[in-house]
C-alpha positions in Angstrom: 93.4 111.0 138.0 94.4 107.4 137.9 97.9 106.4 138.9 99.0 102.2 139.1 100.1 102.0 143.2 102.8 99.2 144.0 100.4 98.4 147.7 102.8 95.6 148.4 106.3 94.0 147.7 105.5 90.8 145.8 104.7 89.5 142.4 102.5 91.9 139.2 99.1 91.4 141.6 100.5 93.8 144.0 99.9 96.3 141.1 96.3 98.2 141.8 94.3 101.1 139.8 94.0 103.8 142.4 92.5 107.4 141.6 94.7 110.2 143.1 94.1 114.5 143.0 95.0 115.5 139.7 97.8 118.3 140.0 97.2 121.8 140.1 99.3 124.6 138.3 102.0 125.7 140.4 101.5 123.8 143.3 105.0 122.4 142.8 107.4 125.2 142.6 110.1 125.0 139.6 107.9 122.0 138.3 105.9 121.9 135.1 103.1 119.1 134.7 103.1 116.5 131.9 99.7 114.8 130.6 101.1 111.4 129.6 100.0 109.2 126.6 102.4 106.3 127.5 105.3 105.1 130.0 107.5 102.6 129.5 108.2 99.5 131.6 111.6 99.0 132.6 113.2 95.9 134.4 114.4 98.6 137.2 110.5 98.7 137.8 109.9 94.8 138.0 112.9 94.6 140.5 111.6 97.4 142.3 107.9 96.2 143.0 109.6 92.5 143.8 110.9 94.2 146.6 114.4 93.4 145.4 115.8 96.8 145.8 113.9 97.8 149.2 117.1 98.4 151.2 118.3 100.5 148.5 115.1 102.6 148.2 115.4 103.7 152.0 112.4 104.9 154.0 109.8 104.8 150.8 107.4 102.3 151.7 104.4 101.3 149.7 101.9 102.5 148.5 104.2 104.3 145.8 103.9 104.8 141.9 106.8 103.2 139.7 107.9 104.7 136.5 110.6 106.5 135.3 110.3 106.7 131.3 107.5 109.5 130.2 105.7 110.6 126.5 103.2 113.3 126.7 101.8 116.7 126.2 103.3 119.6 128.3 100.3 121.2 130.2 102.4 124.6 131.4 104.4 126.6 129.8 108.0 126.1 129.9 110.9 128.0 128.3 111.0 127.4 124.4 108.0 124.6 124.7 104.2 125.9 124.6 101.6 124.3 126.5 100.7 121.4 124.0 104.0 120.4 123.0 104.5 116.5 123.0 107.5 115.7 125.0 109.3 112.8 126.6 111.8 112.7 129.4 113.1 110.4 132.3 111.8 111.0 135.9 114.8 110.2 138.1 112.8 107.8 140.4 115.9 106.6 142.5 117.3 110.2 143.1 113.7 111.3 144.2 112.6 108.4 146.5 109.2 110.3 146.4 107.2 107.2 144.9 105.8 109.5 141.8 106.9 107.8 139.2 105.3 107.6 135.6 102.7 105.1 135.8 99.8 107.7 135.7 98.2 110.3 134.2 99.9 113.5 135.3 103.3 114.1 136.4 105.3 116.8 137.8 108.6 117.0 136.1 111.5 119.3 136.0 111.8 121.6 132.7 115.3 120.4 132.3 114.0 116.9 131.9 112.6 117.5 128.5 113.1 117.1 125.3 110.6 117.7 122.4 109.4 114.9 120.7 110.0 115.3 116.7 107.0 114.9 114.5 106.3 111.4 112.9 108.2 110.0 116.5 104.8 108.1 117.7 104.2 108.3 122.0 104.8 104.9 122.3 108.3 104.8 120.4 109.0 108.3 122.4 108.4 106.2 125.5 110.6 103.4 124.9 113.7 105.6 124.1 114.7 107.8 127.2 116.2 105.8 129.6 117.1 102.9 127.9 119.8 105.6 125.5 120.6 107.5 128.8 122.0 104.0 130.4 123.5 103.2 127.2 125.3 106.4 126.7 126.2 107.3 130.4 127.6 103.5 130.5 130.0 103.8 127.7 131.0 107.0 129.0 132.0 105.3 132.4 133.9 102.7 130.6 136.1 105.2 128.6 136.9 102.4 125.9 139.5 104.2 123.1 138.5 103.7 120.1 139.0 100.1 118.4 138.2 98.7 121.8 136.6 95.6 122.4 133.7 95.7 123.9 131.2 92.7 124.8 127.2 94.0 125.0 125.2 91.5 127.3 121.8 91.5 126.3 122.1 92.7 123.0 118.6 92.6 122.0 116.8 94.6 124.5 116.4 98.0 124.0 119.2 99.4 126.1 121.6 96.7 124.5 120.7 97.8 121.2 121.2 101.5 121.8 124.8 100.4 123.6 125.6 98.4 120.3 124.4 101.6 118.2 126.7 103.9 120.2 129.8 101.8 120.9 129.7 101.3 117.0 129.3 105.0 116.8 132.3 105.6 119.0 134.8 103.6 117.0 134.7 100.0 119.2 134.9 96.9 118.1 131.9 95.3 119.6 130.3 91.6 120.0 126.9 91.4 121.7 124.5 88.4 122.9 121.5 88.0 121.2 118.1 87.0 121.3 117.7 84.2 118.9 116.8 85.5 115.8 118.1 88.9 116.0 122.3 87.8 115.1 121.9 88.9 111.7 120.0 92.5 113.3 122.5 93.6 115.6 125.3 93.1 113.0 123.2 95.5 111.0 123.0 98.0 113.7 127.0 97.5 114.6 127.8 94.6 116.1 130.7 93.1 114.8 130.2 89.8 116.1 126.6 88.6 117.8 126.1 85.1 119.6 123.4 83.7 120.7 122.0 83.9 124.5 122.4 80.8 126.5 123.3 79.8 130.0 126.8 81.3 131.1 129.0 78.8 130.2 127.5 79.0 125.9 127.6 82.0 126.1 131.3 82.6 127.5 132.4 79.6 125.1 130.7 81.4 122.0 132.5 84.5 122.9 136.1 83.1 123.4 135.6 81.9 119.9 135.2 85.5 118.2 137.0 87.3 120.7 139.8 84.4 122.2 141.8 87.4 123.2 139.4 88.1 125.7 137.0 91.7 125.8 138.4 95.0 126.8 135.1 96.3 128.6 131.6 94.9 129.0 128.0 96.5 128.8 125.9 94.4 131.2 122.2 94.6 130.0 121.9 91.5 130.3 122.0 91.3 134.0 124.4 88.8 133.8 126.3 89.9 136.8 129.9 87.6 137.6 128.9 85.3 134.9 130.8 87.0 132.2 133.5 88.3 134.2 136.2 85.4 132.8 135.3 87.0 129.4 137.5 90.3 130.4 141.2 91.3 130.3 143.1 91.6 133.2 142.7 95.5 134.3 139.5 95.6 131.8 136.5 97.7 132.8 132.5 96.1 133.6 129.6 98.5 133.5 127.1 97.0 135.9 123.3 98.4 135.6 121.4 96.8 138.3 123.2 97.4 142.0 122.0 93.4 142.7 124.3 92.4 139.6 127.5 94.4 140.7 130.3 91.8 140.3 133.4 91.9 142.9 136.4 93.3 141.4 139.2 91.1 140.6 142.6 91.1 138.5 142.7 94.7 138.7 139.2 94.9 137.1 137.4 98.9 137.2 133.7 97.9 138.3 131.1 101.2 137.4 127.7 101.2 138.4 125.8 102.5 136.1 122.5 104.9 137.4 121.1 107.0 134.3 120.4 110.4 134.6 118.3 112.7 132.5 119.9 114.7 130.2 117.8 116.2 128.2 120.1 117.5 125.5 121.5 114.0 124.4 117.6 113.0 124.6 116.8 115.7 122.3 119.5 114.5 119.4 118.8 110.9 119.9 114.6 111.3 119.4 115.8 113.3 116.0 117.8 110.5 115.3 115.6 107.7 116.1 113.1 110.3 114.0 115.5 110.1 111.1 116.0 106.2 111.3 119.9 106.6 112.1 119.3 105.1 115.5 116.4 102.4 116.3 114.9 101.2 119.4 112.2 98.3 119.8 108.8 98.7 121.3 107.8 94.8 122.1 104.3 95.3 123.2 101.8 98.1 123.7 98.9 97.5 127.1 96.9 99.8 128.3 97.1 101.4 132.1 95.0 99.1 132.9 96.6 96.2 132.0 100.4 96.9 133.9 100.0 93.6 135.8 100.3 91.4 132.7 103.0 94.7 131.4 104.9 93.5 134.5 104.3 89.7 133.6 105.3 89.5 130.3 109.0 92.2 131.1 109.9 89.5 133.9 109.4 86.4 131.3 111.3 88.2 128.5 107.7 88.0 126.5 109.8 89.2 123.8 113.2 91.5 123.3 112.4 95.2 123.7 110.7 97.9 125.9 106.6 97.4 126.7 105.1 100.5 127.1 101.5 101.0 129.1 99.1 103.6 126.4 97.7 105.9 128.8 
């Protein structure tokens, strides 16, 4: 089967076609085997094959497979799911540190990863969702915000910014998010009571302080943004950091939580249905094929465009 290798820390040419044995039935114990149709590209990936996150990755070396976020067809029978049924899922590559991550053809995953994707949901819009709502809604739950909250959402416009906007608007907070420009009058639509535009960190803390001059009472970091929007928050507020190189040192009595998604395939389930049913929306920015994960890579490190690429398999 073919499988995208990471061969070397460094920039998207480190990323090579390589053929590996397909799986076998039951080789894996407790593991079922997934025949993708696509696989999202997440900035956890980018940072990854950078080498960015090699002391936090431990003895894995390359060669290794990135990959976390999965759409496919279920090749062995599972509990409740026939061979055949398309599913999607989130392989927890950082609690694994095997190196089999989604960027191939077939995957092992564990039954409780999966959720079924409803019909009319296409692969690609399947792929861009599981992670990206796992972070969002695993985040929130580590801030603990009561309800009419103020909450600031860094990165608004990316596909885990727009699922924390969805759900903190959901949830009863009061919430202001950065935006891409162009998508302000969007993210009020999805929830956002207040959206300003991206800049460097000074704009953006100024635009903030002017909708919110009270200051914010937690903040969603998808933007990566790290310290920079740190003044923004309350004394004894709460910062949900997503990337361990963007953890902010606490300060004025400040609750820091790092935020690592993990699968839950119930709250998966319900959120597909509900992405099915147009209550929630995610953004797929640009569909490659396999073969093509180099300039994937390229254009998710440029910010190309606002959303999740996703490699057709």
């Amino acid at each position: 089967m073919r499988v995208v290798e990471v061969t070397a820390y460094g920039g998207p040419e480190v990323l090579r076609m390589a053929r590996r044995p397909e799986p076998e039935a039951g080789d894996v114990p407790g593991k079922v085997r997934v025949r993708l149709k696509a696989a999202g590209v997440n900035q956890a990936d980018v940072r990854i094959r950078a080498g960015l996150y090699a002391d936090a990755v431990g003895d894995l070396k390359p060669p290794f497979v990135l990959g976390t976020d999965f759409a496919g067809k279920l090749l062995d029978p599972v509990p409740g799911m026939a061979p055949g049924t398309r599913v999607a899922g989130t392989v927890p590559w950082y609690a694994l540190l095997n190196g089999e991550g989604t960027y191939a053809e077939v995957i092992w995953v564990d039954p409780e990863w999966l959720a079924v994707i409803p019909e009319h949901v296409e692969y690609t819009v399947a792929a861009s969702v599981p992670l990206a709502s796992a972070t969002a809604q695993q985040g929130l739950d580590r801030l603990a915000l009561p309800a009419g909250a103020t909450l600031l959402v860094t990165g608004g416009s990316t596909v885990v910014g727009r699922f924390a906007v969805q759900h903190a608007h959901a949830a009863g907070l009061r919430v202001v998010a950065v935006a891409h420009e162009g998508d302000e009058a969007e993210l009020r639509i999805l929830g956002a009571d207040h959206a300003v535009p991206r800049g460097t960190p000074e704009e953006v803390r100024a635009r903030v302080t002017e909708v919110a001059p009270e200051g914010v009472d937690g903040i969603f970091d998808g933007a990566l943004f790290g310290g920079g929007s740190l003044p923004l928050l309350k004394d004894g507020g709460v910062f949900a950091a997503i990337a361990p190189d963007r953890i902010p040192p606490a300060e004025r009595n400040i609750r820091v939580e790092v935020v690592r998604a993990t699968p839950d395939a119930a709250r998966l389930k319900e959120t597909l249905q509900k992405v099915a049913d147009r209550e929630l929306l995610t953004r797929v920015a640009d569909v490659l094929p396999l073969e093509e994960v180099a300039e994937a890579h390229r254009r998710a490190e440029a910010g190309h465009r606002p959303g999740r690429i996703v490699l057709l398999i």
